[in-house]
C-alpha positions in Angstrom: 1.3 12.5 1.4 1.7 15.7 2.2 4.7 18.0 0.6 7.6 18.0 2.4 9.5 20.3 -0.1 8.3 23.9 0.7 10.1 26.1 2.9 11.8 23.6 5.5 15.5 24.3 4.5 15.5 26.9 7.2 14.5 23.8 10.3 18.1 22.8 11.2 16.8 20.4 13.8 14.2 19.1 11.8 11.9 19.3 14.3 9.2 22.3 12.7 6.0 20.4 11.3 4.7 20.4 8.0 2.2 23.4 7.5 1.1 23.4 10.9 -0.2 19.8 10.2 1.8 18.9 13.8 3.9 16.7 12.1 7.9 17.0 12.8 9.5 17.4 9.3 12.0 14.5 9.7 9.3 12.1 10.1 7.5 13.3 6.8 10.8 12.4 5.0 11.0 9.0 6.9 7.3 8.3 6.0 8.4 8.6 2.5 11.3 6.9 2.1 9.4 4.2 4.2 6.8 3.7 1.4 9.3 3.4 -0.9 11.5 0.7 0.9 8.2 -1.5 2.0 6.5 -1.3 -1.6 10.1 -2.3 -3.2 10.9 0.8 -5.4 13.9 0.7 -3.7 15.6 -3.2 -3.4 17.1 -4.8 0.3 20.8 -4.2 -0.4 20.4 -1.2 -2.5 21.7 2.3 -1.5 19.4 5.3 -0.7 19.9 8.6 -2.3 22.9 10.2 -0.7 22.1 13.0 2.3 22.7 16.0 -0.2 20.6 14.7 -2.7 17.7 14.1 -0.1 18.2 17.4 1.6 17.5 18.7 -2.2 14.9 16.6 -2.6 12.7 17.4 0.4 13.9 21.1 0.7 15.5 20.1 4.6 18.6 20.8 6.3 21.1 18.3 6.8 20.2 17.2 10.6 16.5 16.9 9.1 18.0 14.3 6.7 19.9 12.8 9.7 17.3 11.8 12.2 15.2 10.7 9.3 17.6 8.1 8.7 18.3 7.5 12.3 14.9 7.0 12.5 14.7 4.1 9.4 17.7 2.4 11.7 15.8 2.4 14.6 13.3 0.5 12.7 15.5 -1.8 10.9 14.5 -0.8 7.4 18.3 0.3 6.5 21.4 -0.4 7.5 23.4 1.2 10.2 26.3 2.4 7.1 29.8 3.1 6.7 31.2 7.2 6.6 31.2 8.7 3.2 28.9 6.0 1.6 24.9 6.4 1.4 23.1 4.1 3.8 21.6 0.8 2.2 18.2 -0.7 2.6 18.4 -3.7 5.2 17.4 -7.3 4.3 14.4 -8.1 6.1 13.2 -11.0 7.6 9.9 -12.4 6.6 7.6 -10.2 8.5 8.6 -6.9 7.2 8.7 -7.8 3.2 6.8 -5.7 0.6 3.3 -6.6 -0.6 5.4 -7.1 -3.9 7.5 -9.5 -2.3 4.3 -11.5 -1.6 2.8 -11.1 -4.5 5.6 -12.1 -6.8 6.1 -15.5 -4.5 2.5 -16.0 -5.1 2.5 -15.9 -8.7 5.5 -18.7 -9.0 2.2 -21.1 -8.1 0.1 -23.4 -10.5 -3.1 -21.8 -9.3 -2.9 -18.2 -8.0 -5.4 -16.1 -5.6 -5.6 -13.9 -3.7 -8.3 -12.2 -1.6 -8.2 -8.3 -0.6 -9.7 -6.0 1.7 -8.2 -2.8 1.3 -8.8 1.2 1.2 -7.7 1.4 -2.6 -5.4 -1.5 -4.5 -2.8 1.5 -5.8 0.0 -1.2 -4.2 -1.2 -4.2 -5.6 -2.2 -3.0 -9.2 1.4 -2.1 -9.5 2.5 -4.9 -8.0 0.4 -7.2 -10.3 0.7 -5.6 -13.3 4.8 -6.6 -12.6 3.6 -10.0 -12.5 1.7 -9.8 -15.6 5.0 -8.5 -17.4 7.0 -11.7 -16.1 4.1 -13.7 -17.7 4.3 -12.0 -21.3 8.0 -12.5 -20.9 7.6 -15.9 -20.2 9.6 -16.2 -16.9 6.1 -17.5 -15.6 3.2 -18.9 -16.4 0.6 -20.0 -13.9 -2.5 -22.0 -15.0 -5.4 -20.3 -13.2 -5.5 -16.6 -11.5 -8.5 -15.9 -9.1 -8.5 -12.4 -7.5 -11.5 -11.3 -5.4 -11.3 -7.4 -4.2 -13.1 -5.7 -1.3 -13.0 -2.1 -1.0 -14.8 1.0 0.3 -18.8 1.3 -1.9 -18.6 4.5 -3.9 -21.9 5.6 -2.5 -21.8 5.4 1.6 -20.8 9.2 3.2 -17.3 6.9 4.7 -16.5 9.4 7.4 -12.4 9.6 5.9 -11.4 11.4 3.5 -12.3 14.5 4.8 -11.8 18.5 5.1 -10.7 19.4 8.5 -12.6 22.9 8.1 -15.8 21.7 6.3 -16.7 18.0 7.1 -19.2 17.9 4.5 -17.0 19.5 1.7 -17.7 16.5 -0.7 -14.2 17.0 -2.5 -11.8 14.3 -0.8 -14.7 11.4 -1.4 -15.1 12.0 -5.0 -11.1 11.5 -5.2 -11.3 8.5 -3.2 -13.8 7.2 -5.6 -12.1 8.6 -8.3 -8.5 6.0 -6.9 -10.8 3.4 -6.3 -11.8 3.1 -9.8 -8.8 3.9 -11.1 -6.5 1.2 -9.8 -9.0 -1.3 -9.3 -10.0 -1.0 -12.7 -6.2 -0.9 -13.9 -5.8 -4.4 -11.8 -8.8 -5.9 -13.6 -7.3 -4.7 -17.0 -3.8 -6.4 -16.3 -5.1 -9.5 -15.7 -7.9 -9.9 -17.6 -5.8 -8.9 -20.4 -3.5 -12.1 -19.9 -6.8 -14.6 -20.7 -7.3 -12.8 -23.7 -3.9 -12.9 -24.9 -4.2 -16.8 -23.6 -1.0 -16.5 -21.8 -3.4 -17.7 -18.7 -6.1 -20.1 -19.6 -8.1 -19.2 -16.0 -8.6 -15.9 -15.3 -11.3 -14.4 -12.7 -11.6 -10.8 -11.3 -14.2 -9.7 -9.1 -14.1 -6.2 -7.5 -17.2 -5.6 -4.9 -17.8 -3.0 -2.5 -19.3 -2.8 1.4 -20.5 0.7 2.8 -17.8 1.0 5.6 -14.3 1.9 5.4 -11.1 0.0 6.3 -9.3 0.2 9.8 -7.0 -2.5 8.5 -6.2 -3.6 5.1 -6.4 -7.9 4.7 -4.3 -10.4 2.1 -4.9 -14.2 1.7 -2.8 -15.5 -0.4 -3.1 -18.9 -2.1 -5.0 -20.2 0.8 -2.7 -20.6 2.5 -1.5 -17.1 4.4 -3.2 -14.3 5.5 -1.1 -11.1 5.9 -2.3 -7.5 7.7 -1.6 -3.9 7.8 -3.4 -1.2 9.5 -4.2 2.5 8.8 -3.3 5.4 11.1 -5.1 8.8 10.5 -3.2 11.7 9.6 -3.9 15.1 8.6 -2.4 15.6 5.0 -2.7 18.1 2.1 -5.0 16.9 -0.7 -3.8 18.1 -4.1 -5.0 17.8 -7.7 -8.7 18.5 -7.2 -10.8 19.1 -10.7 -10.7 22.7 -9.2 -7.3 23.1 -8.5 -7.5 23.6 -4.9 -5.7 22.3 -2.3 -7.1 21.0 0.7 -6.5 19.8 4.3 -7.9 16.6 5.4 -7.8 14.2 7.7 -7.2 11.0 5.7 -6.3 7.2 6.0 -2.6 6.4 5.7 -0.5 2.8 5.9 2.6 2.9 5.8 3.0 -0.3 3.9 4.0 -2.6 6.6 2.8 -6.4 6.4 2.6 -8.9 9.0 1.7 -12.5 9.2 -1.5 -12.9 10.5 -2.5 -16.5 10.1 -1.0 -19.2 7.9 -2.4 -22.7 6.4 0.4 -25.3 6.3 0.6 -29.2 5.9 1.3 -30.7 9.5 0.5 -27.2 11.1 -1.0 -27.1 14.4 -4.9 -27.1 15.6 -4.2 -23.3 16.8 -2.9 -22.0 13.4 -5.8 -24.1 11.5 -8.2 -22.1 13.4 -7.0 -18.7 12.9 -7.0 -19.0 9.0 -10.3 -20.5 9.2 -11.4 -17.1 10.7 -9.7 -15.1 8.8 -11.5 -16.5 5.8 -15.0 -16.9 7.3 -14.2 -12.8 8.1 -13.7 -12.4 4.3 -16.3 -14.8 2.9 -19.0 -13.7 5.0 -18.8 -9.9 4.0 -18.3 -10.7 0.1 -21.5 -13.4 0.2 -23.6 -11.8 2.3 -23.2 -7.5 2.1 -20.7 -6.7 -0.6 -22.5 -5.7 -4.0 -20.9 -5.4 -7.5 -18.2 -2.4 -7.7 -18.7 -0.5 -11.1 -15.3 0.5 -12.1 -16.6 3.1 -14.9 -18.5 6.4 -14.1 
């Protein structure tokens, strides 16, 4: 995301945007700290970082601080608090739980898969390569692991990323295809790794691209639910170019929430039946009939 460090300790109110990008600095900070609750890098019960220490952090004043975490109340992600002690992360209810919630209740079955439509898997190749770890510790050991992975084509001109000056700059799509390759091909790695350690007899990964980009990003799990989050566009500063530059773009941006979308169950009614089934004819139907082979080296 863009930097929310530089230069906003002077914003009492926290209401001065990031760089001109229109963005009200306390939101930046609540985008962040967002992520961090809805991917689980920080638990349900667990405290935040205390106001000084995220005032520090992000370079704010204290009301910044403040209506950031006002606004992560609002929300329900963290509790409302008691004075002098840091405010803790809420315990959610099923529909707000990380993807690494999910994923981690899908591994505890015989036969795991999982089906993904998605900008980049950066969320679920961490999340998965935790699951791999439980496996070599032997917490768990399922007997068959089927991933199959939609994403973005590394050759289509996908009209996000891009630079808001020079739309044909070809900068933010070579780093799009440079995270598409990376964390697909780190997913691949963990859990093709676990057949040929034979800590998982089963093991299949197949990583395809279509030529059009995400407006939402798509999880079936185990055949049996179907979970969905959607992007927003936002304009964002692009850093860590080859060149060194820095660059603002418009750019695709979840901020990690799930919801159920459709669910599979034993004695379940006509009306949920039917809305899996079409979530999985959606998927099945782009990966059999458009999506081509990803290659996950350059």
């Amino acid at each position: 995301m863009a930097s929310t460090t530089a230069g906003n300790g002077g914003d009492p109110e926290g209401t001065g945007d990031d760089g001109g990008t229109g963005t009200p600095r306390y939101r930046l900070v609540a985008d962040e700290l967002r992520a961090m609750i809805l991917d689980g890098r920080i638990d349900q019960g667990r405290p935040l970082p205390k106001q000084q220490q995220l005032q520090r952090r992000y370079g704010v004043g204290r009301s910044t601080v403040q209506s950031a975490l006002q606004l992560l109340r609002d929300e329900g992600l963290i509790e409302q608090g008691v004075p002098g002690r840091a405010a803790r992360v809420a315990h959610q209810d099923g529909q707000l739980q990380p993807l690494a919630h999910h994923i981690a209740r899908a591994f505890t079955a015989r036969h795991v898969s999982l089906d993904v439509w998605s900008l980049t898997v950066e969320t679920l190749s961490k999340a998965v390569q935790n699951q791999a770890t439980t496996i070599r510790n032997g917490e768990q050991r399922p007997e068959s692991i089927a991933v199959r992975v939609l994403l973005p084509d590394l050759e289509a001109p996908h009209p996000y990323p891009r630079c808001v000056g020079d739309p044909a700059d070809p900068r933010p799509l070579q780093r799009l295809r440079h995270l598409i390759r990376t964390y697909a091909g780190a997913l691949e790695h963990s859990l093709t790794a676990l057949a040929e350690d034979r800590l998982v007899p089963d093991v299949r990964v197949e990583v395809r691209g279509i030529p059009t980009i995400p407006g939402e990003k798509r999880y079936i799990i185990n055949g049996t639910e179907a979970l969905t989050g959607f992007y927003s566009i936002r304009r964002a500063t692009m850093y860590n170019n080859p060149d060194g530059a820095t660059l603002d773009v418009l750019e695709l941006h979840s901020d990690g929430s799930l919801f159920p979308s459709a669910r599979r169950a034993p004695g379940g009614s006509a009306l949920d039946d039917a809305r899996f089934a079409q979530v999985t004819q959606w998927f099945d139907t782009r990966w059999e009939q458009v999506a081509t082979p990803l290659p996950l080296s350059d």
